[in-house]
C-alpha positions as CSV (number, residue, x, y, z in Angstrom):
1,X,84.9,84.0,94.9
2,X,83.9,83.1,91.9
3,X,80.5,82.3,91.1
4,X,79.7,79.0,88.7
5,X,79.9,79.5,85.4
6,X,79.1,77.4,82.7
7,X,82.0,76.7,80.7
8,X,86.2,76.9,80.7
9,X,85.9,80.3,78.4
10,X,83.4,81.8,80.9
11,X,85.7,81.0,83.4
12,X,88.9,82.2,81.5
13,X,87.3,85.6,80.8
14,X,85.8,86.4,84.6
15,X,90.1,85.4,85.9
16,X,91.2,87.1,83.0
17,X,88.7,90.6,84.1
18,X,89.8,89.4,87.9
19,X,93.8,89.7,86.7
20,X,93.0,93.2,85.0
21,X,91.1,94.6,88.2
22,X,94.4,93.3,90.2
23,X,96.9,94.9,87.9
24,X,95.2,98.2,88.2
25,X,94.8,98.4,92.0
26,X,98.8,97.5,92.2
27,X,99.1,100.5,89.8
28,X,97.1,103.0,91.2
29,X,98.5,102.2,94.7
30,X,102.2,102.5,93.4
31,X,101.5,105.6,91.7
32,X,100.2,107.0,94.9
33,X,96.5,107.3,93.5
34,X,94.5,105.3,96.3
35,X,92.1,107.4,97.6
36,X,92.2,110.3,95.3
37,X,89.4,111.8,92.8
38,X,89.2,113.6,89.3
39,X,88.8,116.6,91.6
40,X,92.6,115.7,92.6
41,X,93.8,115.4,88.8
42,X,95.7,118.1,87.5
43,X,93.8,119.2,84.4
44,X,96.9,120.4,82.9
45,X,100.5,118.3,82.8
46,X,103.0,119.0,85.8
47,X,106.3,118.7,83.2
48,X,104.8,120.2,80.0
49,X,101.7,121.6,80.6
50,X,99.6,120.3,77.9
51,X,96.2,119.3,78.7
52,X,95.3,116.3,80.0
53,X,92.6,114.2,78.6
54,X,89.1,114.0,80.6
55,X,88.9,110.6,80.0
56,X,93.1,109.5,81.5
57,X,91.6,112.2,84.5
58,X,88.8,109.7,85.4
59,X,90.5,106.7,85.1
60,X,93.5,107.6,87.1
61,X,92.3,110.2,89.7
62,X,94.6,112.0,90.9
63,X,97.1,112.1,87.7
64,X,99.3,114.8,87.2
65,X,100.8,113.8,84.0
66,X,100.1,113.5,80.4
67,X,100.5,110.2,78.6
68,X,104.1,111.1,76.9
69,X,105.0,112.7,80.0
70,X,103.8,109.8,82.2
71,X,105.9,107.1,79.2
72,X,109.5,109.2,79.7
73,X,109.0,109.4,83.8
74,X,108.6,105.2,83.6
75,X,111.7,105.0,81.2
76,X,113.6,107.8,83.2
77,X,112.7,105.5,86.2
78,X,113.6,102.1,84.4
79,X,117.3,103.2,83.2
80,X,118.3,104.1,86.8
C-alpha cells in the first residue's frame, strides 16, 4: 500500500509509477514474457533478422523481435 506522503503531487507521481509498473506486467504477461531472461531473448530478429538492441533485450526478456518488427505484428494483429 502506499506509504504517506507529503503532498497530492507526491502522491500523483508514486500512482502514476504504480499505473506504469501495472501496464508493464499486463504486457509482458500477454506477450508471453513472464518468467523469461535476456538469456531467452533472441539477439537477432525472428522476421528480419536485424539485431536487436541490448537495451529492448533487457527490458523485455525474452523478445524475439525488433522494434519495427514488433510495430507491424501489433498492427497486423489490430486489423484482423
Amino acid at each position: 500500500m502506499m506509504e504517506r506522503l507529503t503532498d497530492a503531487s507526491d502522491r500523483a507521481t508514486a500512482r502514476e509509477a504504480e499505473w506504469l509498473g501495472d501496464a508493464l506486467r499486463a504486457q509482458a504477461r500477454r506477450a508471453g514474457l513472464v518468467g523469461k531472461s535476456v538469456a531467452d531473448s533472441a539477439s537477432d530478429c525472428v522476421r528480419c533478422d536485424e539485431p536487436i538492441a541490448p537495451a529492448r533485450r533487457a527490458a523485455l526478456p525474452g523478445v524475439q523481435l525488433c522494434v519495427a518488427c514488433q510495430r507491424r505484428a501489433e498492427k497486423e494483429r489490430r486489423c484482423r
